[in-house]
DSSP file (Angstrom, degrees, kcal/mol; ACC not computed):
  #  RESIDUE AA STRUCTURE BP1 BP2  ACC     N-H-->O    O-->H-N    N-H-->O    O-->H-N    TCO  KAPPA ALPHA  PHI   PSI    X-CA   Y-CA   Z-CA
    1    1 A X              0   0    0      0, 0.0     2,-0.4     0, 0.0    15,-0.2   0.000 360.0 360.0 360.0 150.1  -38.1   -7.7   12.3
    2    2 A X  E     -A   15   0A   0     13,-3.5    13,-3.7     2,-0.0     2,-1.4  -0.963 360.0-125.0-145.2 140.2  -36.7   -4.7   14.5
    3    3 A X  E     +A   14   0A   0     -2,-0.4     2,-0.3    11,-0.2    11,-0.2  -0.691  43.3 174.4 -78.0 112.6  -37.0   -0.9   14.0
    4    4 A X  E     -A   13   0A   0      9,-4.5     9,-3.3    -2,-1.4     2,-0.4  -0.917  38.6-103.3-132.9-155.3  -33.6    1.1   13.9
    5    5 A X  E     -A   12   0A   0     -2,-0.3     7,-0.2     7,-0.2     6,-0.1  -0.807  36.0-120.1-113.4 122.0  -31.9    3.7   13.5
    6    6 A X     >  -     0   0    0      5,-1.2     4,-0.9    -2,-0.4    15,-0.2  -0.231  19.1-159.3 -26.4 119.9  -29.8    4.3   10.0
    7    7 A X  T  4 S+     0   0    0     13,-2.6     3,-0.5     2,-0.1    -1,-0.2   0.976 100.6  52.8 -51.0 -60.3  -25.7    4.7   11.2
    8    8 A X  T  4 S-     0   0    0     12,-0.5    -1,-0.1     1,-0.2    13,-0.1   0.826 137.6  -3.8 -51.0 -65.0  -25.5    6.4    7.8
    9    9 A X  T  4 S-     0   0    0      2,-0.1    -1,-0.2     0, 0.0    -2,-0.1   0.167  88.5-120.6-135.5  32.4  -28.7    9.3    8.3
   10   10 A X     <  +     0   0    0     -4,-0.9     2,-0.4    -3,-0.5    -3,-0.1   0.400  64.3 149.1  38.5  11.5  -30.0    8.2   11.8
   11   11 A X        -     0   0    0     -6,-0.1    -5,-1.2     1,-0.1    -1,-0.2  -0.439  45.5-113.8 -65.2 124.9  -33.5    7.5   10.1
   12   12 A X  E     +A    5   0A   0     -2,-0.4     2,-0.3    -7,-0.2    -7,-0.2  -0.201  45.3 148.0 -36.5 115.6  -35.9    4.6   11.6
   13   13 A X  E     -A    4   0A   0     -9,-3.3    -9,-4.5    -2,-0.1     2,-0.6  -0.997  53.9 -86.4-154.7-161.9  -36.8    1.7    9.8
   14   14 A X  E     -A    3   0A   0     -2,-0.3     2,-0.4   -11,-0.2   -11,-0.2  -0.508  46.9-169.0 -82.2 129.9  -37.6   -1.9    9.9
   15   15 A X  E     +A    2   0A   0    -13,-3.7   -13,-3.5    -2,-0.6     3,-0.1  -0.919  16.6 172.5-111.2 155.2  -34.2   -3.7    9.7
   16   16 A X        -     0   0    0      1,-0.5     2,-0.2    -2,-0.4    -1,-0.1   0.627  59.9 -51.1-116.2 -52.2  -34.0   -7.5    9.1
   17   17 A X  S    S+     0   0    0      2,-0.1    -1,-0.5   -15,-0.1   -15,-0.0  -0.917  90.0  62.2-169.7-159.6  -30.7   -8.1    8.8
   18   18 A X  S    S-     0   0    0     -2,-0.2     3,-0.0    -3,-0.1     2,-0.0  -0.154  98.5  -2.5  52.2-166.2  -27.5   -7.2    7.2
   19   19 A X  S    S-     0   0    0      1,-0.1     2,-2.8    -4,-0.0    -2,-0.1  -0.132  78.8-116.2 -37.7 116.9  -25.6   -3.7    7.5
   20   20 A X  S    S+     0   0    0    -14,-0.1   -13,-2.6    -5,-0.1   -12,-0.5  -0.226  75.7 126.9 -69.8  84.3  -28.0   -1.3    9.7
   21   21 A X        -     0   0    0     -2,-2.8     5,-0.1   -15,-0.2   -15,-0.1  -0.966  56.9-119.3-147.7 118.1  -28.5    1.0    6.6
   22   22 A X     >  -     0   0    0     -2,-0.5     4,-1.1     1,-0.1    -9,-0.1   0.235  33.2-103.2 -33.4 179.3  -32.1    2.3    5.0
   23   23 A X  H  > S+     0   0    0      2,-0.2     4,-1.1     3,-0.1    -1,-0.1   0.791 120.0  48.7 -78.7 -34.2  -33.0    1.7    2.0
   24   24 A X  H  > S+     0   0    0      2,-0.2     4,-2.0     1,-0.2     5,-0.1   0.696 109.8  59.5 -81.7  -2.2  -32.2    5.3    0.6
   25   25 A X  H  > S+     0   0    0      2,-0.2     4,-1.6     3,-0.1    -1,-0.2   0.828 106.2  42.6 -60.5 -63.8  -29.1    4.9    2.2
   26   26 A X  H  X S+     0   0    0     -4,-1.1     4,-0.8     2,-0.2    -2,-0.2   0.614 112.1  53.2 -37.4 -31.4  -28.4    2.0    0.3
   27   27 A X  H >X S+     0   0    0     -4,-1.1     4,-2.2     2,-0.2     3,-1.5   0.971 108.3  47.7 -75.8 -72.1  -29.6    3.4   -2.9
   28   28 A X  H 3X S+     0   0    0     -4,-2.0     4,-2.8     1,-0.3    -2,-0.2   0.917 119.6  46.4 -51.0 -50.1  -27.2    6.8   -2.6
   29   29 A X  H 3X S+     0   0    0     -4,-1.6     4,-1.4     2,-0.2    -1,-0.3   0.766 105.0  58.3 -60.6 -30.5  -24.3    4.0   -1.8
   30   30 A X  H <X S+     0   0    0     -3,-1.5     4,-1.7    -4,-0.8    -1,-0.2   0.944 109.7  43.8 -55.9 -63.4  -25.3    1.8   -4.6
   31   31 A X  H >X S+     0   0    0     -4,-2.2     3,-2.7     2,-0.2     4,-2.2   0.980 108.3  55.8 -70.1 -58.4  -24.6    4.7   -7.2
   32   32 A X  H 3X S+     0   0    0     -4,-2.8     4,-2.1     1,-0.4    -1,-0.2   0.776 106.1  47.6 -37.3 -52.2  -21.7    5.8   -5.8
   33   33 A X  H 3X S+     0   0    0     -4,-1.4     4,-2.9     1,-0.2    -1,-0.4   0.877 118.7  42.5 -58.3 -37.5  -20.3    2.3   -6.2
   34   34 A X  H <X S+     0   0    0     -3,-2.7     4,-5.0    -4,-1.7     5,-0.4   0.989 116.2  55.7 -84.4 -38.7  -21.7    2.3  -10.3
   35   35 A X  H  X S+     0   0    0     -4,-2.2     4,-0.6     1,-0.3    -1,-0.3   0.833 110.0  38.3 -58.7 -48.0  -20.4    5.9  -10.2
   36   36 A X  H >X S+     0   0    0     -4,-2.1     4,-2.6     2,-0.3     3,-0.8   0.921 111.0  63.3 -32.9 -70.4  -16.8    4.9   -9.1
   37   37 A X  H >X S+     0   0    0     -4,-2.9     4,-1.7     1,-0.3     3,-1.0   0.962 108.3  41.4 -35.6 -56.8  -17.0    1.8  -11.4
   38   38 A X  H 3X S+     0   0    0     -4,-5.0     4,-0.8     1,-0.3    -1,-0.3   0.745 113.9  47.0 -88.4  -0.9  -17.4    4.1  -14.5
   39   39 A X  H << S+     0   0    0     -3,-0.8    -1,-0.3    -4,-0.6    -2,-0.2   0.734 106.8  57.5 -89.4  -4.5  -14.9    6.6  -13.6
   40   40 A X  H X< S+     0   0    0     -4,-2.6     3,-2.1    -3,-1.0     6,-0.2   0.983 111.3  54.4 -74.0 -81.4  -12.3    3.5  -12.7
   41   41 A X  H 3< S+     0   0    0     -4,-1.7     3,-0.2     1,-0.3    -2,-0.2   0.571 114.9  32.6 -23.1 -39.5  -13.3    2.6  -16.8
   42   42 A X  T 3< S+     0   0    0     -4,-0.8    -1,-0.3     1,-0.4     2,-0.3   0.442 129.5  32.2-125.9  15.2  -12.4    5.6  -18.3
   43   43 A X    <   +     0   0    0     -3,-2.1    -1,-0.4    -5,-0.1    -2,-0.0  -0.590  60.5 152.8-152.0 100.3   -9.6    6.8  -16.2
   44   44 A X  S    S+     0   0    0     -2,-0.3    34,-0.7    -3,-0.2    35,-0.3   0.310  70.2  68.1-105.7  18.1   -7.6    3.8  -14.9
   45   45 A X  S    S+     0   0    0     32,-0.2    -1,-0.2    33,-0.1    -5,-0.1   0.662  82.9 109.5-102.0 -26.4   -4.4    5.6  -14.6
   46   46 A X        -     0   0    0     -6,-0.2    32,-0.2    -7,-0.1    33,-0.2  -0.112  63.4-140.5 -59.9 143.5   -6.3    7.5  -11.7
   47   47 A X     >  -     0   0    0     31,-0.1     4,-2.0    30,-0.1    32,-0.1  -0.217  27.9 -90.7 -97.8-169.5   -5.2    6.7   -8.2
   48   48 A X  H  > S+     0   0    0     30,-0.3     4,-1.6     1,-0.2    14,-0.1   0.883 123.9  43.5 -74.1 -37.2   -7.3    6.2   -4.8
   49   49 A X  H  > S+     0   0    0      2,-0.2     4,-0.6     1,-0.2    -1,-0.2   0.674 111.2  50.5 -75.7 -38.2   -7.2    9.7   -3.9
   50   50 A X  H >> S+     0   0    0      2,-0.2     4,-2.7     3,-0.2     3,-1.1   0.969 113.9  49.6 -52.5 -67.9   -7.9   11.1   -7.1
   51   51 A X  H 3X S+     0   0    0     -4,-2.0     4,-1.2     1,-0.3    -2,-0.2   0.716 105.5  53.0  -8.9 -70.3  -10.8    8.7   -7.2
   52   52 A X  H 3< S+     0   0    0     -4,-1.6    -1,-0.3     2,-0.2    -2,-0.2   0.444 115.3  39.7 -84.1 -14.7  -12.2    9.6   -3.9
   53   53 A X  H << S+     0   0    0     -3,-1.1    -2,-0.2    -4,-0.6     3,-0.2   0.836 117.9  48.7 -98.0 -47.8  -12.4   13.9   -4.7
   54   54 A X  H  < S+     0   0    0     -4,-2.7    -2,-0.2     1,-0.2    -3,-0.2   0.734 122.4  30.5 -60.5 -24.3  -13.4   13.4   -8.0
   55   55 A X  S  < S-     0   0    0     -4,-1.2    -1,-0.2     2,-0.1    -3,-0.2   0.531  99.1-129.2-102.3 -26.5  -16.5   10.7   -7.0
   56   56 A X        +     0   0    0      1,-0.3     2,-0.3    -4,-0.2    -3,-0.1   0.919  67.1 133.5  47.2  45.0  -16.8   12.5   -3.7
   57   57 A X        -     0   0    0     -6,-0.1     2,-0.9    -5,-0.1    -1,-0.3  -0.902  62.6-101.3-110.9 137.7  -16.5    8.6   -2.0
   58   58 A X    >>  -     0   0    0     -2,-0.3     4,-1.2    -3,-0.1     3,-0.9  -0.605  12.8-121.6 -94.3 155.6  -14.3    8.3    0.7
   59   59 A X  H 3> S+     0   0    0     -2,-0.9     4,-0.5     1,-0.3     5,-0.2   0.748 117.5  52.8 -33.2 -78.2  -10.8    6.8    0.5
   60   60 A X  H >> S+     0   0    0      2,-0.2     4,-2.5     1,-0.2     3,-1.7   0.770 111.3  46.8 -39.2 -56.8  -12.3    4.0    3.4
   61   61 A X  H <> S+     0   0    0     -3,-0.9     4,-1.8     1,-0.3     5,-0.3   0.960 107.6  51.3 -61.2 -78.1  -15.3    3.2    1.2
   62   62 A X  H 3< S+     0   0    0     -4,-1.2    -1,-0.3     1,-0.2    -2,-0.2   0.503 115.8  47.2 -48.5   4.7  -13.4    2.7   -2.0
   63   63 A X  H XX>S+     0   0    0     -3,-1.7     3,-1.7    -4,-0.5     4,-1.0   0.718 108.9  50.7-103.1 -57.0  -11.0    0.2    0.2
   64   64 A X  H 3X5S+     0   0    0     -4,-2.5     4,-1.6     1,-0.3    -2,-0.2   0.833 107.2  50.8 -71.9 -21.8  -13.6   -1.5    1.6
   65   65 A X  H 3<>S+     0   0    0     -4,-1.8     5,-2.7    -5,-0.2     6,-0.7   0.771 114.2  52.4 -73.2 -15.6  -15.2   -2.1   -2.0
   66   66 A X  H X45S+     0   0    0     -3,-1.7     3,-5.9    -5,-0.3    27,-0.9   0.975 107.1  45.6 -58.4 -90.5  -11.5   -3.4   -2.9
   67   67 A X  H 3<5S+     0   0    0     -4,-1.0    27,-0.2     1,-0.3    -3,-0.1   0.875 112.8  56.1 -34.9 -47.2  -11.1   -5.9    0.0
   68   68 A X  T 3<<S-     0   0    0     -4,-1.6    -1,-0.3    -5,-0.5    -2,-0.2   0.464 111.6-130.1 -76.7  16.9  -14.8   -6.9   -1.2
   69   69 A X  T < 5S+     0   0    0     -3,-5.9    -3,-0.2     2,-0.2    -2,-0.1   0.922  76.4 123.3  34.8  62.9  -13.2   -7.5   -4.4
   70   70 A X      < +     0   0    0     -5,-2.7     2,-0.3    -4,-0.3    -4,-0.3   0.673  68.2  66.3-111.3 -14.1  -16.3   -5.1   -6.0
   71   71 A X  S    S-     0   0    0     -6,-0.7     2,-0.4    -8,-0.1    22,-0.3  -0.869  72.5-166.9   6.1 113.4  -13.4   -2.9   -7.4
   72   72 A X        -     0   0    0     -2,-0.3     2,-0.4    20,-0.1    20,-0.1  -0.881   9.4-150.5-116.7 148.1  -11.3   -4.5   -9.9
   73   73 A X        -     0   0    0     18,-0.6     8,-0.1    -2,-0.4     3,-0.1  -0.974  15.3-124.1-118.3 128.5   -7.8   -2.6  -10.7
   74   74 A X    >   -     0   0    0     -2,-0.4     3,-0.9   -30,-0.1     5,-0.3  -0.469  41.1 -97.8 -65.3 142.9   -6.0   -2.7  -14.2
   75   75 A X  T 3  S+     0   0    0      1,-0.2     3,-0.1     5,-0.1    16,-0.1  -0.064 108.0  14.7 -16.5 132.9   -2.1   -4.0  -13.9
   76   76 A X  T 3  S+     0   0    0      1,-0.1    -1,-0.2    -3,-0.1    -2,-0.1   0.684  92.8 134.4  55.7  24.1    0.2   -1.3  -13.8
   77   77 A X  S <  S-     0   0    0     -3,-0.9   -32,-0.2     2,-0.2    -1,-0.1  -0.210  74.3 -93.8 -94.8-176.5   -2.3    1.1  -13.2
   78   78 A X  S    S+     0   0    0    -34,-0.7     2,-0.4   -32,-0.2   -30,-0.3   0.566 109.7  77.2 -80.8   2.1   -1.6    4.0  -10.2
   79   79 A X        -     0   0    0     -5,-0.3     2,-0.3   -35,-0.3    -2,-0.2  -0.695  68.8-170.5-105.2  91.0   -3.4    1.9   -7.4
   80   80 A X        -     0   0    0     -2,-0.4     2,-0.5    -3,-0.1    11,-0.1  -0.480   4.8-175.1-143.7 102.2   -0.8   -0.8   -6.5
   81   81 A X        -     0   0    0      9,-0.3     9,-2.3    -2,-0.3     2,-0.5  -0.943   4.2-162.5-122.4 138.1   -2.6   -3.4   -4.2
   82   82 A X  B     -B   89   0B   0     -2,-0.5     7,-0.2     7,-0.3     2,-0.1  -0.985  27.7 -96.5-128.7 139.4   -0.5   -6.4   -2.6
   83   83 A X        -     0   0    0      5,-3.0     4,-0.4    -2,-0.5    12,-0.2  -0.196  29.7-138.0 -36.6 112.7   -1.5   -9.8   -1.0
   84   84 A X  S    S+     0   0    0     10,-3.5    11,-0.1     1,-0.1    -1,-0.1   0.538  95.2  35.4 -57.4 -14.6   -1.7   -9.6    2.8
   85   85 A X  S    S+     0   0    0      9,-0.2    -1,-0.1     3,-0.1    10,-0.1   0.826 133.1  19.2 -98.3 -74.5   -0.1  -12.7    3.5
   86   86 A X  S    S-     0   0    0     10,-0.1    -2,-0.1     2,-0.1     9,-0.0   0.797  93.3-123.6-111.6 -34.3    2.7  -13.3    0.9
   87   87 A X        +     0   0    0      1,-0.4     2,-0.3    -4,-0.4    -3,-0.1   0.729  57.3 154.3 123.0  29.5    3.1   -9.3   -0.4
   88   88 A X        -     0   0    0      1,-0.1    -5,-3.0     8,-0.0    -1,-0.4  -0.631  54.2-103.9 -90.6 152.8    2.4  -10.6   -3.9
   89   89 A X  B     +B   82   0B   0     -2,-0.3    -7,-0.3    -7,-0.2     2,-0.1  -0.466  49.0 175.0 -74.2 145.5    0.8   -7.7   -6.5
   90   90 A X        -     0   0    0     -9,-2.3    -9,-0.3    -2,-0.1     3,-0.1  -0.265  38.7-134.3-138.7-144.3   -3.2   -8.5   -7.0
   91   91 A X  S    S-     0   0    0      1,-0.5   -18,-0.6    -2,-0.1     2,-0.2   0.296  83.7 -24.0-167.4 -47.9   -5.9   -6.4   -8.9
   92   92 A X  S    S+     0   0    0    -20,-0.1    -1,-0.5     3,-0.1   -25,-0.1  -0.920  97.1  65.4-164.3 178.6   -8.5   -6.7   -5.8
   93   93 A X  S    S-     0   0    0    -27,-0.9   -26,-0.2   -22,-0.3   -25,-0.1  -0.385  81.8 -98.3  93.1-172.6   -9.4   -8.9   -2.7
   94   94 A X  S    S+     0   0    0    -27,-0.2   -10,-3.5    -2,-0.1     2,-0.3   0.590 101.6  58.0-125.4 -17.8   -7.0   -9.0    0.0
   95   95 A X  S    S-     0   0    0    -12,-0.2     2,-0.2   -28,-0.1    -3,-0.1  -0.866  81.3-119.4-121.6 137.2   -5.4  -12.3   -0.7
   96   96 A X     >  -     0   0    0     -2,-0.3     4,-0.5     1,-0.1     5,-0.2  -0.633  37.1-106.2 -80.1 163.8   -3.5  -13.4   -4.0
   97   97 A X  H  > S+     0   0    0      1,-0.3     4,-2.5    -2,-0.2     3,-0.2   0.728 120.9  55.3 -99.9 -48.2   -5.1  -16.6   -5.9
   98   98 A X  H  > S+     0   0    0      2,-0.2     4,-2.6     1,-0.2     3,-0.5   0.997 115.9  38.9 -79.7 -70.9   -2.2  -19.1   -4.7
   99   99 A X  H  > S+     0   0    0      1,-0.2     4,-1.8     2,-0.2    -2,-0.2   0.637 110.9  61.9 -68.0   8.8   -2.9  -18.0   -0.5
  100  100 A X  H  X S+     0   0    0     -4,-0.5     4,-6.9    -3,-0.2    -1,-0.2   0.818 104.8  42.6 -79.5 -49.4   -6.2  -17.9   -1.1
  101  101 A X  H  X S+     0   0    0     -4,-2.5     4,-1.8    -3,-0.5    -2,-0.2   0.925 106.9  55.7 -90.5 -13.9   -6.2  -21.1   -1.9
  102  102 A X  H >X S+     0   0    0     -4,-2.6     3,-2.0     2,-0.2     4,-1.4   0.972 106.5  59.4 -39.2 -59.8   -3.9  -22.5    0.7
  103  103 A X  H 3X S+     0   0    0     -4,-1.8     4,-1.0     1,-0.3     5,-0.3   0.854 105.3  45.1 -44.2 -50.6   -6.3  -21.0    2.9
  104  104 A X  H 3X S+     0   0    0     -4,-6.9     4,-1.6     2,-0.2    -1,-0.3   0.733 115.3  44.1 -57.3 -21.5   -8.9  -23.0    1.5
  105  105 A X  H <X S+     0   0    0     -3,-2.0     4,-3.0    -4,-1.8     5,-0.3   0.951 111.6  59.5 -73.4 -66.6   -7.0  -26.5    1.4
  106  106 A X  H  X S+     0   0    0     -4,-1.4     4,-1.1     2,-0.3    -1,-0.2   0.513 110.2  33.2   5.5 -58.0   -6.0  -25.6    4.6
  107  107 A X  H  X S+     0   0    0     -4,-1.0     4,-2.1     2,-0.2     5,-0.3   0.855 114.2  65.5 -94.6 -64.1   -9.8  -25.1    6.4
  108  108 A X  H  X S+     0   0    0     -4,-1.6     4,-1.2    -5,-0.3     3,-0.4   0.853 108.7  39.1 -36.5 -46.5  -11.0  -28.2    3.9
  109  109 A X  H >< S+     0   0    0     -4,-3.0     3,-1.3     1,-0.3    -1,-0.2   0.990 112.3  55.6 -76.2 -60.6   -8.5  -30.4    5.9
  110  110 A X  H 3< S+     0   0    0     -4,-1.1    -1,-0.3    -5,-0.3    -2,-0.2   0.754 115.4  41.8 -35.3 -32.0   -9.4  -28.8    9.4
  111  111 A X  H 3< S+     0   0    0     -4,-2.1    -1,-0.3    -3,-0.4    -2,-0.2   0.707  87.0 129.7-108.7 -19.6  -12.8  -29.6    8.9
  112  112 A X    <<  -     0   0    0     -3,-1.3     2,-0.6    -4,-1.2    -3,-0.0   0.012  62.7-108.2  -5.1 116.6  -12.4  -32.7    7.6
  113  113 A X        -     0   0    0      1,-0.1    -1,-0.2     3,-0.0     3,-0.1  -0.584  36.1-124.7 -12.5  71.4  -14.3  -35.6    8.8
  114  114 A X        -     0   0    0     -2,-0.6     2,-0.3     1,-0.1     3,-0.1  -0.244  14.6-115.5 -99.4-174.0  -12.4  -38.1   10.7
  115  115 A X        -     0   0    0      1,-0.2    -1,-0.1     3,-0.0     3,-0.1  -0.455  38.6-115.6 -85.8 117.4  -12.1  -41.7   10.1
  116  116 A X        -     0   0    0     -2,-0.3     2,-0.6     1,-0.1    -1,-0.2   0.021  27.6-106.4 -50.4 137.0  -13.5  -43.6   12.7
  117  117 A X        -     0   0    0     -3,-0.1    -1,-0.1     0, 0.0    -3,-0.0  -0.652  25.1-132.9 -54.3 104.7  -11.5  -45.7   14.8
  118  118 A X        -     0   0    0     -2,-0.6     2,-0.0    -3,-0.1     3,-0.0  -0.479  26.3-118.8 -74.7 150.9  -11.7  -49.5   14.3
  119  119 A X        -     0   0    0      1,-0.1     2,-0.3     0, 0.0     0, 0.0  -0.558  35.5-107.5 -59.8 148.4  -12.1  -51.4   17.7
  120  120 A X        -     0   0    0      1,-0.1     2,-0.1    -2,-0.0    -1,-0.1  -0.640  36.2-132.8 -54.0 126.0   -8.8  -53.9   18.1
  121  121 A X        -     0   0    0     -2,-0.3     2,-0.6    -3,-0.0    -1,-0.1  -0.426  20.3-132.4 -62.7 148.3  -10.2  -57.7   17.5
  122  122 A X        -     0   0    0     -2,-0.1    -1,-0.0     2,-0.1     0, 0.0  -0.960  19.2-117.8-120.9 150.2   -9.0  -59.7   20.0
  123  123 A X        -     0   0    0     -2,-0.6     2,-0.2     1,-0.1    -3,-0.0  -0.189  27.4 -94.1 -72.8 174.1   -7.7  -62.6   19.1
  124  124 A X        -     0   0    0      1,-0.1    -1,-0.1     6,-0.0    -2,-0.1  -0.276  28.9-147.0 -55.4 -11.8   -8.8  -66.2   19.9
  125  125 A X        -     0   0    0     -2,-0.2     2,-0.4     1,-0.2    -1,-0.1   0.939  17.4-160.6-118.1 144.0   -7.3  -67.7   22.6
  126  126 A X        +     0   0    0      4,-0.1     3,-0.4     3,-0.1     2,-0.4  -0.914  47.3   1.1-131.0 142.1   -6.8  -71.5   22.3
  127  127 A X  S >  S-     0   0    0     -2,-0.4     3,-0.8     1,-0.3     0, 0.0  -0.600 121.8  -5.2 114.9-120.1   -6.2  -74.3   24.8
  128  128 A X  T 3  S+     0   0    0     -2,-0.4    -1,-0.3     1,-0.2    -2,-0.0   0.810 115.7  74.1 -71.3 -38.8   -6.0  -73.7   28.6
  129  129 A X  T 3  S+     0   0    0     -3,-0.4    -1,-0.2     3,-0.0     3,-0.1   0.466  86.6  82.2 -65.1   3.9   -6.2  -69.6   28.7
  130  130 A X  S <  S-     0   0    0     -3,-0.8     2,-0.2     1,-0.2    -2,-0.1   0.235  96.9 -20.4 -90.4-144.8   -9.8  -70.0   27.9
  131  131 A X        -     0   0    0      1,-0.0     2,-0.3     2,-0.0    -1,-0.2  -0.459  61.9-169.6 -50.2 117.2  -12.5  -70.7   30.6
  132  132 A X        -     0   0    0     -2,-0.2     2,-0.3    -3,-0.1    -3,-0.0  -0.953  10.8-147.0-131.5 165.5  -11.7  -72.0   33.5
  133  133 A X        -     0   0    0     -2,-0.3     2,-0.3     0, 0.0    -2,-0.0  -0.798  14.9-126.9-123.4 161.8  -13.5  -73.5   36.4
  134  134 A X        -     0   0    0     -2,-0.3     2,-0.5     2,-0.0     0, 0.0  -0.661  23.5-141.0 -97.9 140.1  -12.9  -73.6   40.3
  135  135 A X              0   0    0     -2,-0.3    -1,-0.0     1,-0.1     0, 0.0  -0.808 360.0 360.0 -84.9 131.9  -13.0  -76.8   41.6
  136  136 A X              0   0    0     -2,-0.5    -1,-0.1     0, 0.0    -2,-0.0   0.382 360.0 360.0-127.6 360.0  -14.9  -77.3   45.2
């Protein structure tokens, strides 16, 4: 365990791991996110900017809850999100369903295990090509 200092409100505490963020730091960031959630629910026409004055989140937060696909966006709504690879329309995340999952065959294979090599047998060798001995 290590004392620092909050990014967020420069307060001490004990950090363990994860984001170097208090706990009331977390808390205030937690409700924002639920706060966001329910104003995404009853106004989905609403864009990111809209979003971000009315919730008083910034525009960077509410992307980064996107990319962490914690922000889901209705179809056809005013926030318009596309796949980073193939430019296909998505709802959240950064990647659509189909490069996602290339990506995943993709690593499965890389990591893959491989198959041992068998040694070559050698074959037998029959009549004279076998032992021989020196004569003295």
């Amino acid at each position: 365990m290590q004392i620092k200092n909050c990014v967020k409100c420069g307060k001490m505490f004990q950090w363990m791991s994860g984001d170097v963020i208090c706990d009331a730091c977390k808390k205030k960031e937690e409700d924002d996110f639920k706060k966001v959630k329910q104003y995404i629910e009853d106004n989905p026409s609403a864009n990111m900017n809209t979003i971000s004055k009315d919730c008083e989140v910034k525009v960077a937060k509410l992307q980064q809850w996107v990319r962490e696909e914690r922000l889901v966006f209705a179809k056809g709504g005013a926030v318009e999100l596309f796949c980073e690879n193939c430019g296909a329309s998505i709802q959240t995340g950064r990647f659509c369903d189909k490069c996602k999952n290339e990506m995943a065959s993709g690593l499965t294979s890389a990591f893959a295990k491989p198959t041992p090599l068998q040694p070559e047998r050698k074959k037998p060798t029959s009549g004279h090509a076998a032992m021989q001995f020196l004569k003295k």
